[in-house]
KOLSE-788566 format. One record per residue (C-alpha): x, y, z. Coordinates in steps of 0.05 Angstrom, whole numbers, plus 5000, padded with zeros to 4 digits. Last residue first. Layout:
N
XYZ
...
# end
This chain:
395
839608705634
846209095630
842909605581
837009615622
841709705685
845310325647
838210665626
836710625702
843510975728
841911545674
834411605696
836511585776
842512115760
837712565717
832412535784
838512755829
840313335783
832313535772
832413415862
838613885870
835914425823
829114375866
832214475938
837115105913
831215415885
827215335952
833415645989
833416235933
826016255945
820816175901
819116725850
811116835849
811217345910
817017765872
814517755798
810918475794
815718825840
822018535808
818918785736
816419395763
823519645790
827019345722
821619855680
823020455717
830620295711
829020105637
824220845621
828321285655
834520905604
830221105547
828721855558
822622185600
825822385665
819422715701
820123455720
817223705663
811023335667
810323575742
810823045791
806322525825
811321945847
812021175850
817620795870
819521335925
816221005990
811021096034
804120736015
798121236007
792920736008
789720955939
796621085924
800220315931
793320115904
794220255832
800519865829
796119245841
797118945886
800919265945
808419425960
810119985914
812420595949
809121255942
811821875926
807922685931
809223375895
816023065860
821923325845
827323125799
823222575771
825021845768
819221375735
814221065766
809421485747
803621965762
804622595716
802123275730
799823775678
795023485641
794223255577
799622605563
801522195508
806422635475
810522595535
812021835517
808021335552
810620635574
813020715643
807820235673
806020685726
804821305665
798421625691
794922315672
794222875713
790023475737
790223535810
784723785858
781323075874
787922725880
788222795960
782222275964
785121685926
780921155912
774921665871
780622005842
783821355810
777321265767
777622035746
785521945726
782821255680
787520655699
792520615661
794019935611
796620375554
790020425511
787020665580
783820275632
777020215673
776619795736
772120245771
766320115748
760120585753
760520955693
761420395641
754220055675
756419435725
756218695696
755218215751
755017545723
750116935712
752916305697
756715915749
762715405738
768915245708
771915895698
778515745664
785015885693
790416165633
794615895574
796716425532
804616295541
803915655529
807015675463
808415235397
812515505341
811416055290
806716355324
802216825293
799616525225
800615775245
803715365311
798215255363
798215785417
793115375457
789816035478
784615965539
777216125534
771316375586
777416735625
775517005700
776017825699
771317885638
773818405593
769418985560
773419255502
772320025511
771520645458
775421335458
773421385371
781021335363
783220865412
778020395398
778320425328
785320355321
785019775365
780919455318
785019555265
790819315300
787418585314
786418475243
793518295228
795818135150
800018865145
804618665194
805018895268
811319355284
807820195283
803719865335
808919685390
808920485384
804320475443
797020855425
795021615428
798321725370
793821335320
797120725272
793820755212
788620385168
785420815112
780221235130
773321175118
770720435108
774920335179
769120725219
763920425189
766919685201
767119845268
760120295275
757219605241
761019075284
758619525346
751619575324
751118815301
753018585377
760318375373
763517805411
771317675418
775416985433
782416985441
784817665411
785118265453
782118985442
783919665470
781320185515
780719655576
774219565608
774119045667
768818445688
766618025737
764418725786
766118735862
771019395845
777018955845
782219285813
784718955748
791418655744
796618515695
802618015699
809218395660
809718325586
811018985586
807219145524
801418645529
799618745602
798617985624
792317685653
787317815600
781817415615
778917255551
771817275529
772217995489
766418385484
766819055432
766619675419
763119945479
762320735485
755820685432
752120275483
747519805456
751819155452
753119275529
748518845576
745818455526
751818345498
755518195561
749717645581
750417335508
758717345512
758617045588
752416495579
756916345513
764016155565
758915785609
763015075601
769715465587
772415545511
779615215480
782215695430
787315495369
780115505321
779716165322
772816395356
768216965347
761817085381
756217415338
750217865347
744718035306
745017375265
745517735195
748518345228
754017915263
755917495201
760318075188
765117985233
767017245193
768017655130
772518155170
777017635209
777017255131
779317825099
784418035160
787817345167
788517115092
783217035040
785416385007
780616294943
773515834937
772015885020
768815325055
762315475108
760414995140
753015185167
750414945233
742815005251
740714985327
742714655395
743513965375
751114105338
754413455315
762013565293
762513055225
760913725179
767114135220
772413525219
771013445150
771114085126
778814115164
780513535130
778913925061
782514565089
788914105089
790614215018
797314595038
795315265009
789315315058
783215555036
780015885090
774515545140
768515935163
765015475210
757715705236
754115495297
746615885302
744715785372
737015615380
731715775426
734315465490
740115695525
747315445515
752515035564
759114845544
761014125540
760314195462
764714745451
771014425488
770313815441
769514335385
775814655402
779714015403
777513855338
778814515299
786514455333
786913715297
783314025238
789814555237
789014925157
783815455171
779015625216
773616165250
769515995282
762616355285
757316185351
751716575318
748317135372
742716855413
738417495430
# end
């Protein structure tokens, strides 16, 4: 299968551009790759550049249809309308145009839907390495269990792939029920507008217990162009591409390790299989401090946030968090205590949260001495700048 390359644009040509550039030093099989651009009407006139910039973009490896929409459809029409090209193509890998893609970035999406399209507990393949966890904001981590890819019960935006199953058991699943936020996800949801697409997704997933497979090297990186989400220009979803190599080791859902809840948890029966004196407790995790008590099942908590007692306490000095119990690290910054012995209100929740944040950012901080060294050299470089525009003016 060689699902359709689909982008998906609207009013930035310049952006458009520089993801085709990317596009066209990646590498593709032989047979034929489908390209399509889906560009909305823009209410500044600029979709008609943008149709330029798309028709003028040669595409050697198979047929390429423009595609220019008659009205504005808006973020979550055009998101859908785009998904949907995946059961005329079989497959499809979805790209906004603010993305920048890695030489073997479609090796990655046509492997991982080979690998997963057909499995009903996938939802989805997205081609960006998340590196952050979305509601902490804090750097995020997969284990390592020798795999290049994670499963996370949620989606990301970035770059996704569907096979036409999952876009079909998606779009199946959303025909019958009204969008809504479901309780077993952050309340970060109950705050996204109406014109997102990427909460309906992660309604489905939660709800129907599905995974978002994630590659552990990124195959795009986010420009974070100004337009529909940002309002001004950010780096903050800039991230390593992988450069090089084309064949990946994708592990069956029940074998990997690196498997994560909604919340950014590793699964309890995962964590059992590190940790040996887990294997007669019934728990759920909370390390990130972001669950409320309506989020758990069992009856023991692991978490890093006070309790009044705890059955065992671990410190947190390796990476990830998860590892500080595997190896049974002493300490008190983590502990395994009984639901009702955890302290569950807000301010719990921020000392829990200030611990993690030092722990999380302490070996990328330099130095205070180091900090000292590069404030005097930005005051020394303003003096030589300020001391040179006075000799021009002289001159």
């Amino acid at each position: 299968m060689n699902p359709a390359i689909v982008v998906i644009a609207y009013s930035r040509p310049q952006a458009l551009r520089r993801l085709l550039r990317s596009m066209a030093a990646a590498v593709y099989p032989q047979g034929g790759v489908p390209l399509v651009v889906s560009i909305d009407r823009s209410e500044d006139g600029r979709s008609t550049e943008v149709a330029g910039a798309a028709r003028e973009f040669p595409w050697p490896h198979g047929p390429k249809d423009v595609i220019e929409r008659e009205r504005r459809l808006g973020l979550v029409s055009h998101f859908l309308e785009c998904g949907r090209l995946s059961q005329r193509y079989g497959g499809a890998v979805l790209l906004e145009d603010d993305l920048v893609v890695a030489p073997p970035y479609y090796a990655f999406a046509r492997q991982a839907l080979q690998r997963y399209g057909e499995d009903e507990r996938i939802a989805a393949v997205c081609l960006y390495g998340l590196w952050f966890n979305g509601f902490t904001l804090e750097p995020f981590q997969a284990i390592d269990d020798g795999a290049d890819v994670f499963f996370l019960q949620l989606p990301y935006t970035q770059g996704l792939a569907f096979s036409a199953g999952q876009w079909r058991r998606f779009e199946e699943w959303t025909a019958a029920r009204p969008p809504a936020p479901h309780p077993d996800l952050h309340d970060a949801f109950l705050r996204f507008p109406e014109d997102e697409w990427f909460p309906r997704l992660a309604y489905h997933t939660a709800a129907t217990r599905r995974f978002v497979c994630f590659p552990r090297a990124s195959l795009t990186t986010g420009w974070g162009d100004p337009g529909a989400h940002f309002p001004a220009e950010t780096g903050w979803l800039q991230t390593p591409l992988r450069l090089a190599g084309t064949e990946y080791r994708l592990p069956d859902l029940d074998e990997a390790l690196a498997v994560y809840d909604p919340f950014f948890e590793l699964l309890p029966d995962r964590l059992r299989r590190l940790a040996a004196g887990l294997a007669d407790v019934e728990f759920d995790l909370d390390l990130n401090a972001t669950k409320e008590r309506r989020n758990l099942r069992g009856g023991y908590v692991l978490t890093s946030r006070r309790a009044r007692r705890a059955r065992a306490s671990f410190g947190l000095r390796m990476y990830p968090p998860e590892a500080n119990i595997a190896y049974g690290v002493p300490g008190d910054d983590l502990c395994l205590a009984r639901v009702e012995d955890v302290y569950w209100d807000a301010w719990a929740a921020a000392e829990a949260r200030g611990r993690l944040h030092a722990y999380a950012w302490a070996k990328l901080r330099p130095s205070r001495r180091r900090s000292l060294g590069f404030q005097a050299a930005r005051a020394l470089a303003r003096l030589r700048q300020y001391g040179e525009k006075g000799r021009k003016r002289r001159a």
